[in-house]
C-alpha positions in Angstrom: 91.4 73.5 113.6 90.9 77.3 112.8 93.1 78.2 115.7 96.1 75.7 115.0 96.0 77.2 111.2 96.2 80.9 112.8 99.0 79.7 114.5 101.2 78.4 111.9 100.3 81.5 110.1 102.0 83.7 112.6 104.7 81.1 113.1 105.4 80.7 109.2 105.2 85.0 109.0 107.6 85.0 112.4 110.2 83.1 110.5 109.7 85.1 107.5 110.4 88.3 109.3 113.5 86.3 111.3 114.7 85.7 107.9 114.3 89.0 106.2 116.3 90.7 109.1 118.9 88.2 108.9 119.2 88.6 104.4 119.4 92.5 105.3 122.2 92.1 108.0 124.1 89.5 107.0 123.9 89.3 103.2 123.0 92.7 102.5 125.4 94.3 105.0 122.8 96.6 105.9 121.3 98.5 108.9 117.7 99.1 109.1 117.8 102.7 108.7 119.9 102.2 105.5 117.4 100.3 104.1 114.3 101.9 105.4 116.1 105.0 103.6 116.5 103.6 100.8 113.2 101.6 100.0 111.4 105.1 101.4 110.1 102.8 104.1 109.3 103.9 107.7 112.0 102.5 110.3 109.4 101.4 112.7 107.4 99.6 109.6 110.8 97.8 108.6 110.7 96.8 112.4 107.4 95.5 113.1 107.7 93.3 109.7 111.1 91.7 110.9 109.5 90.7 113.9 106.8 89.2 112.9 104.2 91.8 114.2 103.3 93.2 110.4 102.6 90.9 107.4 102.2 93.0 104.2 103.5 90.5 101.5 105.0 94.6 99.8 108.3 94.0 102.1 108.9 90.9 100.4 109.7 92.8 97.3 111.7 95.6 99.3 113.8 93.2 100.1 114.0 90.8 97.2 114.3 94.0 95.2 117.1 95.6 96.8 119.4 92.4 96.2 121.7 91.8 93.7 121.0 88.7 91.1 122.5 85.9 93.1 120.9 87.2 96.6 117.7 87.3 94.9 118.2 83.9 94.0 118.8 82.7 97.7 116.2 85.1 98.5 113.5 83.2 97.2 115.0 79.8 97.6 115.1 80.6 101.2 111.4 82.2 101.6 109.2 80.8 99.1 110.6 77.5 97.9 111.1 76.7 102.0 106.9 76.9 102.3 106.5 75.5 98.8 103.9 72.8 99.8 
């Protein structure tokens, strides 16, 4: 039981980090050392989150607040309401 819970854990935080690289990209038009710059992140930090190998709930805001009002919107529709249950 303990074990198929760890699992969807790193699944759910995978998809996450899929996701956040994706919002930067595609709907922030940004690279990572743009952003990393930016938030006063480290590149390689910004990297191991978007894959899935770091899990610090901080980058959520990073990128949530980085996006304008609508983004933020899909932002969260697309991260927190999607494991709303």
């Amino acid at each position: 039981m303990l074990s198929s819970v760890k699992t969807r854990d790193n699944e759910v935080i995978k998809d996450i980090g899929a996701f956040c690289k994706k919002f930067r990209v595609d709907y922030m038009n940004m690279s990572m050392t743009e952003f990393a710059e930016r938030r006063d992140l480290k590149i390689s930090n910004v990297n191991a989150f978007e894959r899935g190998s770091a899990n610090s709930i901080m980058y959520l805001l990073h990128y949530y607040n980085e996006a304008d009002e609508e983004l933020k919107q899909f932002f969260i529709s697309n991260v927190f309401e999607k494991y709303n249950r």
